[in-house]
C-alpha positions in Angstrom: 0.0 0.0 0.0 3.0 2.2 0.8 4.5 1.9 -2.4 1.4 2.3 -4.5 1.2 5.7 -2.4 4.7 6.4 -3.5 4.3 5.0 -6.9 1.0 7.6 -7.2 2.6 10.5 -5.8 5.8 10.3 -8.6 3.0 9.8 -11.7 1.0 13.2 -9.8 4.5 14.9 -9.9 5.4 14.0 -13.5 2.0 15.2 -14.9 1.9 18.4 -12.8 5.5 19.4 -13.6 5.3 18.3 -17.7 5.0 21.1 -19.8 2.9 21.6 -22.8 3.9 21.5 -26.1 4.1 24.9 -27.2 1.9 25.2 -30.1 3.0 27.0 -33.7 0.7 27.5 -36.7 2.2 26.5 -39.9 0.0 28.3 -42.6 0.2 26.3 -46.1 -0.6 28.4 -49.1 -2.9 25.5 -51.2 -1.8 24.1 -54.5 0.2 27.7 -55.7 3.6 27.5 -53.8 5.2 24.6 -55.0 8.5 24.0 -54.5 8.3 26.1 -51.5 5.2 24.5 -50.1 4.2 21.1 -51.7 1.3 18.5 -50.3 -1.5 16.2 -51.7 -5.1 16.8 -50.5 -3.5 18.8 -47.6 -1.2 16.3 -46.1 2.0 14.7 -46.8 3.8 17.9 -46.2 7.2 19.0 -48.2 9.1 21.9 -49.7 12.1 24.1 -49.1 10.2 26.5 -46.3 8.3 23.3 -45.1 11.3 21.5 -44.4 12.8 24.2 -43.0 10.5 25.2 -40.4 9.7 21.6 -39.4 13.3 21.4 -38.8 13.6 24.4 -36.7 10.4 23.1 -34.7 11.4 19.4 -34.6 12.0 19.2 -30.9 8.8 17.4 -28.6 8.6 20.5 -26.7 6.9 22.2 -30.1 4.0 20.9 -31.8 3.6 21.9 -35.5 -0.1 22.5 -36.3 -0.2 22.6 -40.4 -3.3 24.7 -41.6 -3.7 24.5 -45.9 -5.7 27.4 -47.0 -6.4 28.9 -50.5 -4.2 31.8 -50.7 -7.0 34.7 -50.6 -8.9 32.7 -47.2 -5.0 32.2 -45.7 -4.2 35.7 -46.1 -7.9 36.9 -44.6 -7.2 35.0 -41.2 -4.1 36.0 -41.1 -5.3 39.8 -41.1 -8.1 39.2 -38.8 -5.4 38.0 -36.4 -7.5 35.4 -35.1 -4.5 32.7 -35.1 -2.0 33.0 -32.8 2.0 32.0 -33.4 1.3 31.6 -36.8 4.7 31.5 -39.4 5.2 31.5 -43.6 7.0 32.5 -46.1 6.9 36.2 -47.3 8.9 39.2 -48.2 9.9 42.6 -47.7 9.0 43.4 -51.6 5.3 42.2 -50.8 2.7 44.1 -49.1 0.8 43.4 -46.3 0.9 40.9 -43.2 3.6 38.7 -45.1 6.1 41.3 -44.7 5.1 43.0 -41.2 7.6 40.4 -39.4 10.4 38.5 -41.3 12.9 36.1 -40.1 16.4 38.2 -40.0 18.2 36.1 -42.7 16.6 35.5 -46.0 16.2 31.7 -46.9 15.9 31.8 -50.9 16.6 34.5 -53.3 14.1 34.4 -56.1 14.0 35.5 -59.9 11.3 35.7 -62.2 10.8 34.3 -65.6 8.7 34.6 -68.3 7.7 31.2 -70.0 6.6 31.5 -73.6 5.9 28.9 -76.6 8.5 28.3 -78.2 7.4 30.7 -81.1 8.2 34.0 -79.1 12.0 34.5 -78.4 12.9 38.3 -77.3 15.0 40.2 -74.9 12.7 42.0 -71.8 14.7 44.6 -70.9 11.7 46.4 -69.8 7.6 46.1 -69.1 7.3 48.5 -71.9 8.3 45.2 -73.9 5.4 43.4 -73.0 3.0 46.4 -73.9 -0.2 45.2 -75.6 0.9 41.6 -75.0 -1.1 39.2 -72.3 0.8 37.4 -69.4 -0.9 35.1 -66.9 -0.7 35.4 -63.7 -1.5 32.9 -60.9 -4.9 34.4 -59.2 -4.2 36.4 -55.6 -0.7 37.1 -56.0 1.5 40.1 -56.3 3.4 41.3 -59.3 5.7 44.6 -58.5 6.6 46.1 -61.7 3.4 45.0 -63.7 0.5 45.7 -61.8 0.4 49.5 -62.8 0.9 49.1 -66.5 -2.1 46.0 -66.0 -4.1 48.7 -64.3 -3.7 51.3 -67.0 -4.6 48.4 -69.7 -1.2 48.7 -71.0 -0.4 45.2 -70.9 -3.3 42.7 -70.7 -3.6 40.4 -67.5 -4.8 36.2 -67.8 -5.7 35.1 -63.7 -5.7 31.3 -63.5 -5.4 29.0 -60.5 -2.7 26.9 -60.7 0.4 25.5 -62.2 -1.4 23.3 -64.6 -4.0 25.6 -66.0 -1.1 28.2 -66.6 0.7 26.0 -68.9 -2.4 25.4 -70.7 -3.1 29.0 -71.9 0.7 29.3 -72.8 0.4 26.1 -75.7 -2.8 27.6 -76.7 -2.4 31.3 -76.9 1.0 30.2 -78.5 3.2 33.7 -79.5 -0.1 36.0 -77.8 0.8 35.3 -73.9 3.4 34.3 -71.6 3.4 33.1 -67.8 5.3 35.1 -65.6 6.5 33.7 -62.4 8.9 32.7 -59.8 11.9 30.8 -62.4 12.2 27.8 -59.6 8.1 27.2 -59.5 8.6 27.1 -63.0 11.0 24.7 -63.3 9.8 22.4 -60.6 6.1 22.7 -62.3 7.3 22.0 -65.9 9.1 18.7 -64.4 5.9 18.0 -61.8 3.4 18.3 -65.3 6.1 16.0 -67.3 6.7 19.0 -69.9 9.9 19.1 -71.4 11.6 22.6 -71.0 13.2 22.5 -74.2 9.2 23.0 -75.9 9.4 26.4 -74.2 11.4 28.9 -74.1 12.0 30.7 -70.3 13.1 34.6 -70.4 14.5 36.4 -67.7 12.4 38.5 -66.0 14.3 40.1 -64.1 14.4 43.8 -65.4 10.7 43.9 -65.0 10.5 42.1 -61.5 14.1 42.7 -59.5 15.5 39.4 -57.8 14.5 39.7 -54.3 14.8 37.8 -50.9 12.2 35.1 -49.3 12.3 35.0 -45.7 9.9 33.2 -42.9 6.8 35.4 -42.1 5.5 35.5 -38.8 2.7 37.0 -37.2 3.3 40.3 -35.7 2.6 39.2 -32.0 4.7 36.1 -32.4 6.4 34.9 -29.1 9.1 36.5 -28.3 11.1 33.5 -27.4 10.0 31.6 -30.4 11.4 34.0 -32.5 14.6 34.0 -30.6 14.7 30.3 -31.0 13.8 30.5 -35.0 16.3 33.2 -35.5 19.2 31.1 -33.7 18.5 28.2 -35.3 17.9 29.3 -39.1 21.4 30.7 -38.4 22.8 27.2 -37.7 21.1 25.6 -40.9 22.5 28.6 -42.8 26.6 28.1 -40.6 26.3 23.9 -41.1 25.4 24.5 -44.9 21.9 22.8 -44.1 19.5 25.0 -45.7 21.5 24.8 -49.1 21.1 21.1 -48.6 17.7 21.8 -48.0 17.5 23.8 -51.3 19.3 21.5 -53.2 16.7 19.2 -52.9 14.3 20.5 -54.5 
């Protein structure tokens, strides 16, 4: 009987004294941020930010709640600030809640291509090229350096969904449009659809759209100490050579 009292007291200790999982909300842009954010019917989780932050988080004493959200509905919560300790990708270059607190180091520099039919082969040395042309755009997402000239009428604008439907337009509009986007989503879309690169041809964008820097997003009440901890140890995947390993995967 003494020992059962003993035996009761050391399982009331351990539950009193064990601390909770702290909880983070991983926000997962659905079906438009491939190779940064990949799944299948919201689950099986990948990608270079995925894999990142469930590497920063993979210690028990965090628990990883994944939320996949169309990009319009994700970005809505996130404004209402209903969720708390919520993280993403963004970037300084965006507007809006995805830039109002960013990781200190970048994790991905990006560059922007546009992807034509092989019929149309020109220099873009600036969105004055593209005047009275279309591009397609994936739906909900900014485009610095094109939205004006798309406002004014100057340039004509195609909104589609996803990955798939994009390529679609370029074979059938042929030499009339072009899909502008993010070079690596491009080339890890072309390969994910099974189209060979060398039926298109991929022009640098970057004259129009400057190369800038990704970095994780979080929400501008995140915890303190979380942050602290994120911040120390995306700095050791960066010193270890990790997060280009990490990259390189995908």
């Amino acid at each position: 009987m003494h020992i059962l009292k003993i035996a009761s007291l050391i399982l009331l200790f351990i539950a009193t004294s064990s601390k909770a999982a702290t909880e983070i909300n991983y926000m997962v842009i659905q079906d438009q941020a491939q190779p940064f954010q990949n799944h299948q019917n919201k689950k099986h989780h990948t990608g270079i930010i995925t894999d990142i932050v469930k590497e920063i988080f993979s210690s028990p004493e965090y628990e990883l709640k994944i939320h996949t959200l169309p990009f319009n509905r994700m970005i809505s919560m996130l404004e209402k600030g209903d969720i708390e300790n919520w993280i993403t990708f963004g970037s300084p270059n965006w507007p809006g809640v995805q830039s109002a607190n960013l990781s200190k180091l970048p994790v991905f520099n990006v560059q922007h291509s546009l992807l034509t039919s092989t019929q149309q082969d020109f220099d873009i040395n600036s969105a004055e090229d593209l005047f009275g042309k279309t591009v397609i755009l994936l739906h909900g997402f900014n485009y610095p350096g094109l939205e004006e000239h798309i406002a004014e009428k100057r340039i004509k604008a195609i909104s589609v969904k996803n990955y798939k439907s994009a390529f679609k337009v370029v074979n059938r509009l042929k030499d009339k449009a072009g899909f502008v986007e993010m070079d690596v989503r491009i080339k890890y879309n072309l390969k994910k659809e099974e189209l060979a690169t060398k039926d298109y041809n991929l022009h640098n964008f970057s004259k129009v759209i400057e190369n800038y820097d990704l970095h994780l997003a979080m929400s501008p009440k995140f915890d303190k100490e979380l942050q602290r901890h994120l911040e120390e140890s995306l700095d050791k995947l960066y010193q270890t050579g990790n997060l280009e390993k990490i990259i390189e995967a995908y």
